[in-house]
Backbone bond lengths (Angstrom), bond angles and torsions (degrees), N, CA, C in turn:
res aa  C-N    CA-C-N  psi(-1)  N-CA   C-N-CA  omega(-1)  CA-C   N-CA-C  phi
1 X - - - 1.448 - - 1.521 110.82 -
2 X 1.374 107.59 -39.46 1.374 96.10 -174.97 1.794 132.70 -68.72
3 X 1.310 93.63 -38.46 1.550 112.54 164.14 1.928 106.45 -41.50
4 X 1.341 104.09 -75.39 1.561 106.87 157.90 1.519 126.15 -21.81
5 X 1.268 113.88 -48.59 1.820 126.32 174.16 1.010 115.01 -63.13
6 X 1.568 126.88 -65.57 1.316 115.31 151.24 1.497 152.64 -34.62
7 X 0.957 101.28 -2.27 2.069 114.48 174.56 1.112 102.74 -97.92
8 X 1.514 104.68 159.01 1.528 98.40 155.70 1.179 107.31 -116.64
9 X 1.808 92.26 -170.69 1.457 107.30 -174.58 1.715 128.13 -85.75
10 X 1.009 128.55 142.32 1.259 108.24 -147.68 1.838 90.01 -127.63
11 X 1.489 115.16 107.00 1.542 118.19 157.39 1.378 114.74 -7.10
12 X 1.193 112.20 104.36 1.692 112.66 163.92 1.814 115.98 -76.76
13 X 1.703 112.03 140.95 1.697 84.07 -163.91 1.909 83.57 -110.00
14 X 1.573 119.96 15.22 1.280 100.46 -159.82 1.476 118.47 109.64
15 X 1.293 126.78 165.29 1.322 131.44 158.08 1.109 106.09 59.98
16 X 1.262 139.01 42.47 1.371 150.47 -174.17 1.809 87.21 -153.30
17 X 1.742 89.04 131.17 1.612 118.86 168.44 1.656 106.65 -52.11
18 X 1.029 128.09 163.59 1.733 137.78 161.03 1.597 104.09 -85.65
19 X 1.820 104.72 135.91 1.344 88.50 171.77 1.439 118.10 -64.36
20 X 1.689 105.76 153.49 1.616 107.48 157.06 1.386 123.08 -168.64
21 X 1.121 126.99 -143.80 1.936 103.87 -153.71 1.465 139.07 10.38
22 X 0.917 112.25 -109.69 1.804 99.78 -176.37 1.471 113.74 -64.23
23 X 1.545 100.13 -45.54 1.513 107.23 178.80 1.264 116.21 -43.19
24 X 1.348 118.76 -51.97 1.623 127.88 171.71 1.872 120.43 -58.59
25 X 1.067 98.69 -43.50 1.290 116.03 -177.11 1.604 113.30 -46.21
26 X 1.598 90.61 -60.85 1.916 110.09 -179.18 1.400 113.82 -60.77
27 X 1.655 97.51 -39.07 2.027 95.08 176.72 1.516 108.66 -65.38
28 X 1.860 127.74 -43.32 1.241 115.01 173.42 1.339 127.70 -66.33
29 X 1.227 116.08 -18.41 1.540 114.79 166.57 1.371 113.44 -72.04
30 X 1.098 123.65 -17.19 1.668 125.63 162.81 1.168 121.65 -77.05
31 X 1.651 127.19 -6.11 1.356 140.46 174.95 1.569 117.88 -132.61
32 X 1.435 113.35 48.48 1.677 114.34 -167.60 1.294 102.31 -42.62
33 X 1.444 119.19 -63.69 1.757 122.85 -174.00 1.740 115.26 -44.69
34 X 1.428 121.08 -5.86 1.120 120.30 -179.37 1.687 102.69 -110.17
35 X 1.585 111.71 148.40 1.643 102.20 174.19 1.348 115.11 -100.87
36 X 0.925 151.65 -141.49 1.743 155.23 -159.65 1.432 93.76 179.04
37 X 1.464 129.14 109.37 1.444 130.54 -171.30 1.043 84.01 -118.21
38 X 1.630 117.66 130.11 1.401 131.43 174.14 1.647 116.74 45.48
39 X 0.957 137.55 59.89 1.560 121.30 -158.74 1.635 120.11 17.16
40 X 1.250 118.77 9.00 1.501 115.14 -170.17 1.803 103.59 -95.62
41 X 1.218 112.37 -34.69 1.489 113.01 -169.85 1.243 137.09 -155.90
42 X 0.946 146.79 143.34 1.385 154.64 -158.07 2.074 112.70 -93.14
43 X 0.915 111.93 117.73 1.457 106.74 173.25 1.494 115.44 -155.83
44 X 1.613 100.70 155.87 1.752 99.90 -165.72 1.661 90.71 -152.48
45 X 1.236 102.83 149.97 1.685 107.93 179.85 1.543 97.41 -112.05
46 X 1.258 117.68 147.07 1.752 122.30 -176.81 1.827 80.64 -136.28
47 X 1.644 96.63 135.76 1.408 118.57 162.19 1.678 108.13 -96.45
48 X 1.392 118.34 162.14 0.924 145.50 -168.06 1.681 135.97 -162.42
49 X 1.748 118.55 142.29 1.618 110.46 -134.27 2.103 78.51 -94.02
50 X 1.261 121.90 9.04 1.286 123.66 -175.11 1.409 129.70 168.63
51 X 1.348 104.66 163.52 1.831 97.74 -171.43 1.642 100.08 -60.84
52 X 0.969 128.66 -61.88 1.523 137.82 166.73 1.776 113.09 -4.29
53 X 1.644 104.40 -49.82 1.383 99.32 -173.75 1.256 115.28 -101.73
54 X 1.705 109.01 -0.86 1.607 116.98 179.73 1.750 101.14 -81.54
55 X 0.805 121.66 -38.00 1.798 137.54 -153.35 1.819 78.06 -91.36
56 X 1.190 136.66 -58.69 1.504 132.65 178.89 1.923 102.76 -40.03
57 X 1.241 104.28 -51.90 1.494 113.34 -155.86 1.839 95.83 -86.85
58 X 1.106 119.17 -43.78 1.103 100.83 160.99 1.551 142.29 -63.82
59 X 1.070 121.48 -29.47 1.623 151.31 164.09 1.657 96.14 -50.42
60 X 1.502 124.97 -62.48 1.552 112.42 166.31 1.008 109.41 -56.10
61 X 1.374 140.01 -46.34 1.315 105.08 -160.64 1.385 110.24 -70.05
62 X 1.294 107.47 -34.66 1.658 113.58 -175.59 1.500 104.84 -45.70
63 X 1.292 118.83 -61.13 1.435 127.48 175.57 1.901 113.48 -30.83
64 X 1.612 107.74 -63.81 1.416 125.73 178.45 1.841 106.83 -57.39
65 X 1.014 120.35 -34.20 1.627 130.70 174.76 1.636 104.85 -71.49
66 X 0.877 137.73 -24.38 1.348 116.90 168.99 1.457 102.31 -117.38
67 X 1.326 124.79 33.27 1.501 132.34 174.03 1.517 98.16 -89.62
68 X 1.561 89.70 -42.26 1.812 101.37 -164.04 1.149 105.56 -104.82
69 X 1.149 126.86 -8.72 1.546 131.19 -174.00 1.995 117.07 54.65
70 X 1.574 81.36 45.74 1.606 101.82 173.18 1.021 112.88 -132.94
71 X 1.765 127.71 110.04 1.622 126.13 -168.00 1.562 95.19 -113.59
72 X 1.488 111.52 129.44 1.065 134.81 -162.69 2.060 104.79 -112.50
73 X 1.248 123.76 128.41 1.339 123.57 -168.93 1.598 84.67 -66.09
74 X 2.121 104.56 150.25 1.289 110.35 174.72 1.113 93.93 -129.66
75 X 1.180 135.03 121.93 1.623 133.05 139.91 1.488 133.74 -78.16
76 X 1.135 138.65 124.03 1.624 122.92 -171.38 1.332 110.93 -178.51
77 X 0.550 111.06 158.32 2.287 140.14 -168.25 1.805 121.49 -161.06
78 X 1.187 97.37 -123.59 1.577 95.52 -173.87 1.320 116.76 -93.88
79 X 1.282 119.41 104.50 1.818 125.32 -175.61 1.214 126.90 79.31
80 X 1.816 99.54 2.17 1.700 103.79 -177.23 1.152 130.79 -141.72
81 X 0.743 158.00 148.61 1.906 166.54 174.60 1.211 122.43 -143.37
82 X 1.077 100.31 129.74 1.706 121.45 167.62 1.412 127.55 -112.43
83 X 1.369 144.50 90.61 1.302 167.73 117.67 1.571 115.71 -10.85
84 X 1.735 93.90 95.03 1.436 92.90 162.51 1.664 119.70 -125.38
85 X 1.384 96.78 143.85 1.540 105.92 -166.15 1.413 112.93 -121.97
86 X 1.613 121.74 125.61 1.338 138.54 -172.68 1.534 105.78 -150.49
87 X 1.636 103.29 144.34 1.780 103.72 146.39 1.119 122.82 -67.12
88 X 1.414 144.43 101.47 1.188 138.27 173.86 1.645 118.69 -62.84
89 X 1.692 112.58 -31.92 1.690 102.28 168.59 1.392 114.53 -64.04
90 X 1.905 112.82 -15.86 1.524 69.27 -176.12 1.961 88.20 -144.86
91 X 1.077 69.74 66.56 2.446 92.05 -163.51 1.224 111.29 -19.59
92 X 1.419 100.83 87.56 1.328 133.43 -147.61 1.675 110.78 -167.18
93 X 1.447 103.95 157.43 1.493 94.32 161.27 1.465 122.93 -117.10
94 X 1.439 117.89 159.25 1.207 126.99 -170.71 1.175 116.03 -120.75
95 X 1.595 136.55 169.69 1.208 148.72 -160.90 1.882 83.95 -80.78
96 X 1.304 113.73 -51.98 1.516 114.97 177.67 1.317 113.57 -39.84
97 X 1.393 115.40 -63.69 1.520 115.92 -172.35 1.438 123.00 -41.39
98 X 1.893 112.71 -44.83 1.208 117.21 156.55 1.767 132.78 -64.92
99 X 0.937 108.05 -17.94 1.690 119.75 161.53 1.551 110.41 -72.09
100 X 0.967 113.36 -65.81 1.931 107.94 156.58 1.563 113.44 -35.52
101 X 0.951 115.84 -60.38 1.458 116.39 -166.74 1.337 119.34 -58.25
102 X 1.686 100.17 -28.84 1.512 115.90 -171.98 1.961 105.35 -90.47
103 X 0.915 89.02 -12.88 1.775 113.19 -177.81 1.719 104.29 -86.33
104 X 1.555 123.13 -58.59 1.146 101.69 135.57 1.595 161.66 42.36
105 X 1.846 85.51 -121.81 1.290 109.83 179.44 1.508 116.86 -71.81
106 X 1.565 115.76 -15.89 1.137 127.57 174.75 1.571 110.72 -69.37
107 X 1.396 122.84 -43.88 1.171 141.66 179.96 2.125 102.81 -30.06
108 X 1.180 115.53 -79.77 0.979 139.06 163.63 1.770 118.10 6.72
């Protein structure tokens, strides 16, 4: 994961395949805590001891998403969030999406 944290995210312009088979495979084994839904997307649920520390943890990421210029879907309320991560140009996933993700989990 950490190797992953360190990169950045890199503008997708399009016209690029979605990862998948091995390629995909090796990036999710670098992110066990994250799942791979359908080859299309990345998502992870984080608990929390209150709204206080969910709205904290979301607020970084928000911050880290226009660092990298990768906006990641947030869902969240009381003690919880859900983070989902895709290329939307090409609704798909990318080597980026997992660099976010790993960017993230670091957050924490």
């Amino acid at each position: 994961m950490s190797e992953l944290a360190e990169r950045q995210c890199v503008p997708c312009r399009g016209g690029v395949p979605p990862l998948s088979g091995d390629e995909l495979k090796n990036y999710s084994q670098q992110l066990p805590t994250w799942e791979v839904v359908n080859q299309h997307h990345l998502t992870r649920n984080y608990k929390f001891k209150n709204f206080r520390d969910t709205l904290d943890f979301v607020n970084r990421i928000g911050e880290l998403a226009e660092e990298q210029g990768h906006h990641p879907d947030i869902c969240f309320g009381w003690g919880k969030a859900e983070i989902s991560i895709w290329t939307h140009k090409i609704d798909g996933l990318t080597e980026s999406d997992f660099v976010l993700a790993a960017k993230i989990d670091k957050l924490l």
